[in-house]
Each structure stands twice: as structure tokens, then as C-alpha cells.
VOPA-816919 format. One record per residue (C-alpha): residue in three letters; z negated, x negated, y negated. Coordinates in steps of 0.1 Angstrom, whole numbers, padded with zeros to 4 digits, always signed. Each point is the difference from the previous one (the first is absolute). Example, Ala and Ser with C-alpha at 12.3 -4.5 7.8 and 13.67 -1.06 7.14 Angstrom:
BEGIN
ALA-0078-0123+0045/SER+0007-0014-0034/
# end
This chain:
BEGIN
UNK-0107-0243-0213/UNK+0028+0019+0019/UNK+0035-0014-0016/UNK+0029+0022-0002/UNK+0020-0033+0019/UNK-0018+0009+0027/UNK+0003+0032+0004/UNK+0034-0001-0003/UNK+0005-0022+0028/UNK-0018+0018+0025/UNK+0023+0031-0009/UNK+0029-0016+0001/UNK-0008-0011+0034/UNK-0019+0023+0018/UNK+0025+0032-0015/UNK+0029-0014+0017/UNK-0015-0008+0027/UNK-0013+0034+0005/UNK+0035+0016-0006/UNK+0012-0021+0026/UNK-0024+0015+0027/UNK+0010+0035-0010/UNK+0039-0003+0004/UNK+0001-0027+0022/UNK+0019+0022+0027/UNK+0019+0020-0020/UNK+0032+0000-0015/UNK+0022+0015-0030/UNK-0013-0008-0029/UNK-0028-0018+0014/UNK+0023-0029+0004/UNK+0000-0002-0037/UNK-0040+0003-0001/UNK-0006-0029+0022/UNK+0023-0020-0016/UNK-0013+0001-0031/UNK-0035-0005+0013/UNK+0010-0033+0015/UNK+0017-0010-0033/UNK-0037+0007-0015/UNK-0016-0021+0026/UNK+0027-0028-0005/UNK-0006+0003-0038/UNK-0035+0002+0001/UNK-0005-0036+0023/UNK+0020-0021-0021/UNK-0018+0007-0028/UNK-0032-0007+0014/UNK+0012-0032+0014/UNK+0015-0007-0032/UNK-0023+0010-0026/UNK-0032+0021+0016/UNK-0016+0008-0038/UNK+0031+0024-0005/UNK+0008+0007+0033/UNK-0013+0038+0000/UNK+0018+0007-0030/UNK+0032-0014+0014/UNK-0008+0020+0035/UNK-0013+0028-0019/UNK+0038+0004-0019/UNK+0018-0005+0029/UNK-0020+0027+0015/UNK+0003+0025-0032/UNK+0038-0008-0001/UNK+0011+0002+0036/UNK-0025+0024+0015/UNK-0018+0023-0026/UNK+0028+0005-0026/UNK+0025+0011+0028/UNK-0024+0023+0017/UNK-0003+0021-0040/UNK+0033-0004-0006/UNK+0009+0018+0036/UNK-0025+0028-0006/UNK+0018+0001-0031/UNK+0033+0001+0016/UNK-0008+0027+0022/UNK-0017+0025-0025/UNK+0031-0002-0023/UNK+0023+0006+0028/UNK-0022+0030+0003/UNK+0008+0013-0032/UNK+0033-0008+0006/UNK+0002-0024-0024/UNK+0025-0025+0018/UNK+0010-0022-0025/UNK-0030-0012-0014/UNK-0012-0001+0042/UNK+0029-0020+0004/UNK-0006-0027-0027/UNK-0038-0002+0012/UNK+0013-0010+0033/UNK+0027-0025-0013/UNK-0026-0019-0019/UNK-0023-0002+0031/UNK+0025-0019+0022/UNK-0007-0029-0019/UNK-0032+0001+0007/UNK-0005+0016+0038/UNK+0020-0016+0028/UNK+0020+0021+0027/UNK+0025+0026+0005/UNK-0020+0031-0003/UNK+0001-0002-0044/UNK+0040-0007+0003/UNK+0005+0031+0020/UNK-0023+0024-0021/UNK+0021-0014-0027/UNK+0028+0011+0016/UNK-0015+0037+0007/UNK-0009+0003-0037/UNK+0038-0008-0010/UNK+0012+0024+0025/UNK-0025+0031-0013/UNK+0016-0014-0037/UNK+0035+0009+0010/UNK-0008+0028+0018/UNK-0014+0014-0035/UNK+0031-0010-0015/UNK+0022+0023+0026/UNK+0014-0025+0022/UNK-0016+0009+0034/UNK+0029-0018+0020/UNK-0007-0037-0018/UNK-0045+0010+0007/UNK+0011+0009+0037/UNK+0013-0030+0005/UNK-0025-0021-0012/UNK-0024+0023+0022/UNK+0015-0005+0028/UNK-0009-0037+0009/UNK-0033+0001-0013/UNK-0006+0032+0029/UNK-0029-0007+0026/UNK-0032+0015+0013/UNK-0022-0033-0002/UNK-0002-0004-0038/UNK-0010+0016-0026/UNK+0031-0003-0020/UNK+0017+0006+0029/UNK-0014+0035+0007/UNK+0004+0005-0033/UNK+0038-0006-0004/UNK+0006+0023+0034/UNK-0019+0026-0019/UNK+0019-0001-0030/UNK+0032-0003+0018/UNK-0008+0034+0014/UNK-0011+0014-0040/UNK+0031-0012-0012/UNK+0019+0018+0026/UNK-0022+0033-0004/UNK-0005-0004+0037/UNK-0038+0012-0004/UNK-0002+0014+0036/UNK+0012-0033+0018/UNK-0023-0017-0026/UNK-0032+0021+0016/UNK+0014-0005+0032/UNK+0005-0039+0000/UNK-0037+0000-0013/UNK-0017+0019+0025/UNK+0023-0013+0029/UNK+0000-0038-0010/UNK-0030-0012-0022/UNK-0033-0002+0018/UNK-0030+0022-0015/UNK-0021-0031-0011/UNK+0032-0015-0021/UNK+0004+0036-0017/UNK-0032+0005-0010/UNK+0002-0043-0016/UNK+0035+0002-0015/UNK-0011+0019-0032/UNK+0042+0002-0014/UNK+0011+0012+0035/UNK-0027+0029-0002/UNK+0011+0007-0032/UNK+0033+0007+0011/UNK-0007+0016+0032/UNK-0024+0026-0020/UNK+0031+0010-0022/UNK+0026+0003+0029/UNK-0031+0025+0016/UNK+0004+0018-0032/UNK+0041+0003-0004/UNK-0002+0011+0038/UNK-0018+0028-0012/UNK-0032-0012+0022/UNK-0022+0009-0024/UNK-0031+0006+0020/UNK+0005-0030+0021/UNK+0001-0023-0037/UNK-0031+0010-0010/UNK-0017-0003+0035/UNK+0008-0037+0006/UNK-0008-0005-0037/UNK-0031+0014+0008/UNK-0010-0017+0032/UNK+0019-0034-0018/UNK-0029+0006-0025/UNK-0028+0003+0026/UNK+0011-0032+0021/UNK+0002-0020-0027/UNK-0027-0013-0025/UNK+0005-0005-0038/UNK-0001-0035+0002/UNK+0030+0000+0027/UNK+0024+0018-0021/UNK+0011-0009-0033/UNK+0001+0024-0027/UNK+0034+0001-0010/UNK+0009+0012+0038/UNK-0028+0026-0001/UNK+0011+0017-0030/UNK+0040-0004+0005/UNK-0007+0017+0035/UNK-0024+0025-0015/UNK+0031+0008-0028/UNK+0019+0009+0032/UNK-0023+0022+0017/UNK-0007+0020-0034/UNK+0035+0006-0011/UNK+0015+0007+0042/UNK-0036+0023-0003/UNK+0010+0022-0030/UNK-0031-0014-0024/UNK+0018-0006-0030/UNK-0036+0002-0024/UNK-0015-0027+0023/UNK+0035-0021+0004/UNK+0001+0002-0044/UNK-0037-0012+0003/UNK+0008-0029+0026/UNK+0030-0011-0024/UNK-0016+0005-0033/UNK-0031-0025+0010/UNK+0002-0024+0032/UNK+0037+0001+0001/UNK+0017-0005-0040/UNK+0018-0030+0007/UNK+0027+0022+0018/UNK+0031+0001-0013/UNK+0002+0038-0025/UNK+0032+0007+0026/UNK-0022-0001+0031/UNK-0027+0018-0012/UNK+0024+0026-0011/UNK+0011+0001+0037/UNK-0026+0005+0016/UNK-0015+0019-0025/UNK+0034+0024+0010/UNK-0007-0004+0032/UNK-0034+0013+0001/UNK+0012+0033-0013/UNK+0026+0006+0022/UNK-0026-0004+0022/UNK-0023+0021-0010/UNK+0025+0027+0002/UNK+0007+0002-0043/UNK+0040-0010+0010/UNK+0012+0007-0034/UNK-0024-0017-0021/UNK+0008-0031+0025/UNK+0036+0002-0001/UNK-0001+0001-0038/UNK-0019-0032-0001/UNK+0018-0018+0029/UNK+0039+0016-0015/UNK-0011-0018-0040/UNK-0010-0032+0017/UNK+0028-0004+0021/UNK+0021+0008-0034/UNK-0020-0031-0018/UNK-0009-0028+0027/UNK+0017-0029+0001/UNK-0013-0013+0036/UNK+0030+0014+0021/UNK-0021+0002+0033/UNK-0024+0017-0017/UNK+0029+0025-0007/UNK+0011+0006+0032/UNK-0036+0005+0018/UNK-0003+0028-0032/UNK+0032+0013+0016/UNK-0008+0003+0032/UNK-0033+0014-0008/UNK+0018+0027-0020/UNK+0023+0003+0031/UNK-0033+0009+0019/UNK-0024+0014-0022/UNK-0009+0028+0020/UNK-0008-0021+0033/UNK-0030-0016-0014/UNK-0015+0035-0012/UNK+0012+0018+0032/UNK-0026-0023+0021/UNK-0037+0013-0011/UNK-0026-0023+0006/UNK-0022+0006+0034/UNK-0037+0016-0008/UNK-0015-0035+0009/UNK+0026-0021-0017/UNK-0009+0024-0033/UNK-0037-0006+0007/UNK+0002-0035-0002/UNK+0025-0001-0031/UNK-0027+0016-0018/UNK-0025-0028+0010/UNK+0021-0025-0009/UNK+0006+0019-0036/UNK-0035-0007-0005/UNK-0010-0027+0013/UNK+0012-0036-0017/UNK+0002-0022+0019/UNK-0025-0033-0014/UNK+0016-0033-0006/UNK-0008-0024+0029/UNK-0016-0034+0002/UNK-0017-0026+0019/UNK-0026+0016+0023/UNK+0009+0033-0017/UNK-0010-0009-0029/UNK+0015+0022-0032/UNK+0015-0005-0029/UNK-0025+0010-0023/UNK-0034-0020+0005/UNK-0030+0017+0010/UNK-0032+0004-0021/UNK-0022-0021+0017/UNK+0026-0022+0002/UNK+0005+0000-0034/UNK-0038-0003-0007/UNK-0003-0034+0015/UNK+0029-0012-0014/UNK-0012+0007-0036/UNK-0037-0013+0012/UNK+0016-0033+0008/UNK+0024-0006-0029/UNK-0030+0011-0024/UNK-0023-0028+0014/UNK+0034-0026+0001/UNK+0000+0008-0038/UNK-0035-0006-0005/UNK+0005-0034+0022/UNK+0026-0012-0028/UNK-0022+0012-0029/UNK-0029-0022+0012/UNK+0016-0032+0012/UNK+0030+0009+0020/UNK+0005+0013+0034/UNK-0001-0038+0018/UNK-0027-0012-0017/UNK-0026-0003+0024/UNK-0032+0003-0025/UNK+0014+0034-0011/UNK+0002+0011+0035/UNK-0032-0009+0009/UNK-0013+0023-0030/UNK+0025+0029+0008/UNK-0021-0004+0035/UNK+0025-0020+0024/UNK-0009-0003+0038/UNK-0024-0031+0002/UNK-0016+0002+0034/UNK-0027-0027-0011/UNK-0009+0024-0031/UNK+0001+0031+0026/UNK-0026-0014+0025/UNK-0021-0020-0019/UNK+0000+0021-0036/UNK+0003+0032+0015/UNK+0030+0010-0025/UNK+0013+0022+0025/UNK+0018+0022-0029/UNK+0031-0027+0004/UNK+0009+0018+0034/UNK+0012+0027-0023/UNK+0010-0019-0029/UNK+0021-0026+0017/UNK+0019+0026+0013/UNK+0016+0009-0033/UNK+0008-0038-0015/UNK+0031-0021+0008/UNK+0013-0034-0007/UNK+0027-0003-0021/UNK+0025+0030-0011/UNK+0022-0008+0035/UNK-0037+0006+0023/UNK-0002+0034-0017/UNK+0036+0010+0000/UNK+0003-0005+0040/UNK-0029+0017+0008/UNK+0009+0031-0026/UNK+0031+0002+0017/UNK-0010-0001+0034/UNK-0024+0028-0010/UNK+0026+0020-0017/UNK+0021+0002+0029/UNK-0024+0001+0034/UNK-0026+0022-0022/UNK+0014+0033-0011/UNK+0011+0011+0039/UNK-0036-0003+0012/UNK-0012+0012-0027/UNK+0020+0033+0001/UNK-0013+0004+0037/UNK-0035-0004-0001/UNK-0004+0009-0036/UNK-0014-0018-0033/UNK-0035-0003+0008/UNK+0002-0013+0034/UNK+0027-0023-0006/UNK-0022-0011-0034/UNK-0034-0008+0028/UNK+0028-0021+0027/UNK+0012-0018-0029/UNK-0034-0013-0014/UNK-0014-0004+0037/UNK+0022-0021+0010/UNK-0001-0023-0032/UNK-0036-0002+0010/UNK+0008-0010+0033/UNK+0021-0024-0007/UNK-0027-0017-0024/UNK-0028+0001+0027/UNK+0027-0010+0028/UNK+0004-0034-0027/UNK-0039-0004-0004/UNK-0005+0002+0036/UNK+0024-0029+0008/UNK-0009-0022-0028/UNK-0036+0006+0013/UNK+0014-0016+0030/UNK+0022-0022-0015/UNK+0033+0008+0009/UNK+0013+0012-0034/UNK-0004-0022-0029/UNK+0003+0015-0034/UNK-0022-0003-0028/UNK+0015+0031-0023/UNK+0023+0029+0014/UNK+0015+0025-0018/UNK+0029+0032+0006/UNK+0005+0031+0015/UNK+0020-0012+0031/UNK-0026+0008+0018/UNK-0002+0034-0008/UNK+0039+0001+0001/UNK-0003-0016+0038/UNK-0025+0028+0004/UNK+0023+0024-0004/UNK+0024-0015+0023/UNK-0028-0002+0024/UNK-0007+0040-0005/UNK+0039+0011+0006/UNK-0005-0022+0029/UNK-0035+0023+0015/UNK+0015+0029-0010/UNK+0034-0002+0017/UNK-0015-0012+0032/UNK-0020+0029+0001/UNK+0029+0023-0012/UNK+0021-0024+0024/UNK+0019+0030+0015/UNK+0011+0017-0034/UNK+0042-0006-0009/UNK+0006-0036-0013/UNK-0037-0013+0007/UNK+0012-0029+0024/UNK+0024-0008-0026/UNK-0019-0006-0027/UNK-0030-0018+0019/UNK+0029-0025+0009/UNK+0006-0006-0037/UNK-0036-0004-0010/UNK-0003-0032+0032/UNK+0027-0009-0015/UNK-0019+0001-0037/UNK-0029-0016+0014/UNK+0021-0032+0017/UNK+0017-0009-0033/UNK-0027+0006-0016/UNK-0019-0022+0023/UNK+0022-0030+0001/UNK+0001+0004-0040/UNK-0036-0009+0000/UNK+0001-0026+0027/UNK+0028-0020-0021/UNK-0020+0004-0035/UNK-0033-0014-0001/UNK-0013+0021-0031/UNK+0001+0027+0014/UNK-0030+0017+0020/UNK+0016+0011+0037/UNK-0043+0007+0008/UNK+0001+0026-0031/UNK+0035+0015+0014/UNK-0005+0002+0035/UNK-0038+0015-0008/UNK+0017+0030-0019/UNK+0024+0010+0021/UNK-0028+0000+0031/UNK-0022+0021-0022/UNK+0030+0023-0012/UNK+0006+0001+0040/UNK-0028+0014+0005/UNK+0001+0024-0028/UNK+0033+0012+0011/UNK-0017+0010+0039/UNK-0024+0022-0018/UNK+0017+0017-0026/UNK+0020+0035+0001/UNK+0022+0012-0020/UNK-0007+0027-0028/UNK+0000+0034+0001/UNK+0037+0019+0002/UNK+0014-0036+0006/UNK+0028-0003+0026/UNK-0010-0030+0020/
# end
């Protein structure tokens, strides 16, 4: 039986040491990352030296505490920033430093305090604390030059220092930077320009690459600098409530000034400026008062219009691993229910690890395969697991590599690759015990079939291979395969023969199938 101790242990070693491969030559906050991967590491052997039966779960801590917890809580950080919510950003970010080494934390904290001042109406005391926290290397860096230049109202120098000084490939990565560099296009009165690099922003960059709260915070931009105040109330009123009632009064304001309904927006921008108690707030009102013909006096280019009303309609689906999306798929969902049904029924007969109950819920036994000819537990293995941690690993794994195939080659065809290559990866395990180099007596799970999957992205993007992001993501599914791999080598009850047969077989699969009909490769 597969113990949680161990699995524990092998995460907490091989994540590090992963992370440490990926930043290894790079710095900024980086520094942090491989600092706290060591500590894991560190942890992680003195425990095992010290007491191996608990050693995963004190690696496995270590690892949730110093790596996972920091990486939320940063996402976190960086989507209430986005809402302009700096205090609460700020205390995120305080609390973190005692967790996650380096400087990087210590100067976001500083940025937050300076964007809380600046809403308080000292702009002298947030310049100052901008001003040594200015480079173009970091993140935070980039950000506090940025800011420096919103503070100032110096939105011209702001698109200037962007396009003159920060390389393509770090615009299109540093998701806060964009965000202001989309708003100074819009104060500038470059209205057509905003929504074409949104646009092509949109087509270079996958779901999965961008979070969410940057693709909706830029989209607010390029609605209200494009005059759509119906689609900017509908962008507020669902994907973006958390924003403060000022803000989405602003822009809100904005939008109709843009649109060319100047009263209406002056109204709403001259009552909020009368109630707000965010002082920068009340100057960016006053300066857009000041100019709230400019923004109206720049129509939108016949393209730049054409692709505004695209982007109107089209919403923009929550990203995932391998494209998968938020919302699982039905086939998806159709194996998932198959196998917690039959994990229910394992508990009402005997329990899910005893191995008489598996044998009559049908089990893999290549002895009763060859020589009984019960050749129905092919099929029926598939869909039984060992133990409620068996079942949970492989629904997950399904839940999130599943749904982005699925929605390319469609339900049935994704349904067939799914029970194919369970089968192969039963016949692969009755082929090498007939030869005996695999030795188990009973086999159950849908690893297999998950593997297969894996195995089918795999086909598939090799012979998609020249499509955007294809090399990228067959990097991350070697990279899937070699954990997985040196999981099974280091824990002996678990079938590597009934792995390494389903991902050949989805391999396969993946070569031969298309995608469906009307489906964007």
C-alpha cells in the first residue's frame, strides 16, 4: 500500500529540486526561490536521517510552508494590488517575509506602503520611497519607475520609458507593468493603439500564461479608453466585484466620456470627486475633468473598432495546465463519476484495499486473464483504486490534463483514447509478466488511462509540433513523464510496466487522431 509518508517525501524533494533547475540563472526574486528550496532540502534530510517514518510529513511541511504557501499568497498579493486594494496587499506581503527569504518581499512591501500614501494625498513621502526601489531588472522595480511616472501624471514619459527601455519579451511577462502601460496608452489619447496591443497581447499569449486578474483589469482599460460603457458595467458587475464602488465609478465615468456622452460622465466623475475619500483618486478625477474632451476627440481607427467588438464578445476562458478550463468537461466528468461509483461500491462490499473485494469487483490478475479467460477485468480494473488517496491522485490528474484535450478533439474521441490506452496499459502488464519482468499478482487504477492521456497530448503536439506554444508544452509533459518515472522507480507498489504501457499506447493514439470539426488546432 502506497503511504502518504512516502509520498510526501518524494515531493518534498524532487519539487525543490525542480525549482532549482528552473531559476538557477536568474535573479530578483529568484534569489528568494532558491533559497527556500534549499531550506526544504536541508529540512527534508534531517528528518530522514533522524526519524525516516515521519520524514515526508516533516519534508512535506517544510515544503507547503516555505514554497507552496508563498507562491498563493503572492498571486494573492498581486490580484489585490490589482484592485487596488493596497492595504490588505500590503499585510499579505508582511506576513510572507517570515516565511520566504530575500529582498524581493521587503521591497514589494515597500511599493504597497508607498501606493497607501499616495491614496492618502502625500505624493512627496510615496516619491520618495519610489525612488530607491527604481530599476528595469525587477519586477518591483519596473513597477515603482512606473508608478513614479502615474503619480507625477507624466503618462507620455511613462509610454515612452516602456517602449524605449523594457524589452518586448519582459512586457508581454510583467502582467502589473502592462497594466499600467495600457492605461498611460489610454490617457495619451492612443486609443487605437490600446486596443491593438491588447489585442495581439491576447493572441501571443495562452490562457494558461496570463492570470485572470491581469486579463480582466487590462480588458477594464480597453473598454472604458474604447467608449463601451454596457460591456465595461458587465466586466465590473461579474468577473471584476471585488473593485473598490470608487473605481468602478471611475471608470465607469470614464467610459462615457469616452464614448462621447460628456455630460452624463462629468456628472458621475464631478459626485464622486465630491464623496471619495482616496485623495489620488481625486486628483486623477480632476485631471480627467481637466481633459475630458481629449479622450472623445481621438475616435477609434476602423480596425482598432473591429477588434473592440471581438473582444466584447468573446470571454476570454480561464486557463490551466495544458489548457485545461475551469469548468470540467463531460467526458471528463463521466469518468470521474464511473470511478467514484465503483470506489463506493468497493467500500460497500469489503472496502477499497481488501484484496478479495477487488478480485470480485474484477481487479487485473494476469494468471486469471490467461488462464480463465476473464478478460472483462481489462475494463473493469480500469475503474477500481486502492484506498481513498489511489483514487484521489488519479481523479485529479484527470481533472486537470483531461478537459484541454478533450475540448480539442471532442468527447467521443477523447472517451475511445481514454479507454484504449487503459487497455494498453493492461496488455503492456500481461505481456511482461508473461515474460517475467513485472511481478504483480492484482492491479488496480486508472493511472494508466491517466498516463494515456499524457501519452496522447504528447502524439498530438508532435504532430501539431509547429502550432504557438507546442514545444512548450511537450517540455512540460517529459518533464511529467521523468517525475513520474522516478516516482515509480522509488515505490515498489506501484506498476511503472502499467504506466509506461499507457502512455506508449496514448502515443500512439495521439499520432493518429485529429482534431474535431470547427476546432482551432
Amino acid at each position: 500500500m502506497i503511504d502518504l509518508n512516502h509520498i510526501l517525501l518524494f515531493i518534498a524533494c524532487i519539487s525543490p529540486l525542480v525549482l532549482l533547475g528552473q531559476t538557477w540563472r536568474r535573479g530578483g526574486l529568484h534569489q528568494g526561490w532558491r533559497l527556500a528550496a534549499f531550506a526544504v532540502l536541508i529540512v527534508t534530510g534531517v528528518a530522514w536521517s533522524l526519524a525516516p517514518r515521519v520524514a515526508g510529513f516533516v519534508g512535506g511541511g517544510a515544503w507547503l510552508a516555505l514554497l507552496v504557501v508563498p507562491a498563493l499568497g503572492l498571486r494573492k498579493i498581486a490580484e489585490l494590488a490589482s484592485q487596488r486594494r493596497f492595504a490588505p496587499a500590503r499585510r499579505l506581503a508582511l506576513a510572507l517575509r517570515f516565511l520566504h527569504p530575500g529582498a524581493a518581499l521587503r521591497a514589494q512591501c515597500e511599493l504597497l506602503r508607498a501606493l497607501e500614501i499616495a491614496e492618502r494625498g502625500d505624493l512627496s513621502s510615496a516619491l520618495a520611497i519610489l525612488g530607491p526601489l527604481r530599476n528595469n531588472h525587477t519586477n518591483v522595480g519596473r513597477q515603482a519607475t512606473a508608478q513614479a511616472f502615474r503619480l507625477r501624471g507624466e503618462w507620455i514619459n511613462l509610454v515612452g520609458w516602456v517602449r524605449g527601455e523594457i524589452p518586448p519579451d519582459v512586457r508581454q511577462t510583467d502582467f502589473a507593468l502592462q497594466e499600467l502601460y495600457f492605461r498611460a496608452l489610454g490617457e495619451t489619447g492612443s486609443r487605437s493603439e490600446l486596443v491593438i496591443e491588447f489585442a495581439t497581447l491576447v493572441t501571443a499569449l495562452m490562457p494558461a500564461q496570463q492570470p485572470s486578474w491581469s486579463y480582466h483589469s487590462s480588458l477594464l482599460l480597453v473598454l472604458a479608453f474604447g467608449g463601451r460603457a454596457p460591456a465595461l458595467v458587465n466586466l465590473l458587475e461579474t468577473k471584476l466585484r471585488k473593485l473598490p464602488r470608487d473605481l468602478t465609478e471611475f471608470w465607469t465615468g470614464t467610459a462615457e466620456l469616452a464614448a462621447g456622452e460628456i455630460s452624463a460622465g462629468c456628472a458621475r466623475l464631478e459626485k464622486l470627486q465630491a464623496t471619495t475619500s482616496n485623495q489620488l483618486l481625486r486628483a486623477e478625477i480632476a485631471q480627467r475633468l481637466e481633459g475630458a474632451n481629449v479622450i472623445a476627440a481621438a475616435p477609434l481607427a476602423p480596425s482598432a473598432a473591429g477588434l473592440l467588438s471581438r473582444l466584447e464578445r468573446n470571454d476570454r476562458p480561464a486557463g490551466g495546465v495544458f489548457g485545461a478550463v475551469a469548468k470540467p468537461t463531460t467526458a471528463v466528468l463521466i469518468f470521474i463519476a464511473l470511478n467514484l461509483a465503483m470506489f463506493l461500491l468497493e467500500m460497500a462490499m469489503g472496502g477499497s484495499t481488501n484484496p478479495r473485494t477487488l478480485h470480485r469487483l474484477g481487479a487485473l490478475e494476469p494468471w486469471a486473464v490467461r488462464f480463465a479467460g476473464e478478460y472483462w477485468r481489462l475494463l473493469t480494473s480500469l475503474f477500481l483504486h486502492y484506498g481513498p488517496l489511489h483514487l484521489l491522485f488519479n481523479l485529479y490528474a484527470l481533472f486537470v490534463i483531461g478537459p484541454g484535450l478533450e475540448r480539442i478533439i471532442g468527447a467521443i474521441r477523447f472517451a475511445i483514447c481514454y479507454l484504449l490506452s487503459g487497455l494498453g496499459s493492461c496488455l503492456g502488464v500481461l505481456l511482461l509478466r508473461g515474460v517475467a519482468l513485472d511481478r504483480y499478482e492484482q492491479l488496480v487504477g486508472a493511472s494508466g488511462c491517466v498516463m494515456g492521456i499524457v501519452g496522447v497530448w504528447a502524439g498530438f503536439l508532435l504532430r501539431h509540433r509547429h502550432e504557438p506554444l507546442a514545444g512548450r508544452r511537450l517540455k512540460n509533459i517529459v518533464a511529467i513523464v521523468a517525475i513520474q518515472t522516478a516516482f515509480d522507480l522509488s515505490t515498489p507498489q506501484i506498476s511503472m510496466a502499467a504506466h509506461l504501457s499507457g502512455l506508449v499506447s496514448g502515443l500512439v493514439l495521439g499520432l493518429l487522431v485529429a482534431p474535431r470539426r470547427q476546432q482551432p488546432q
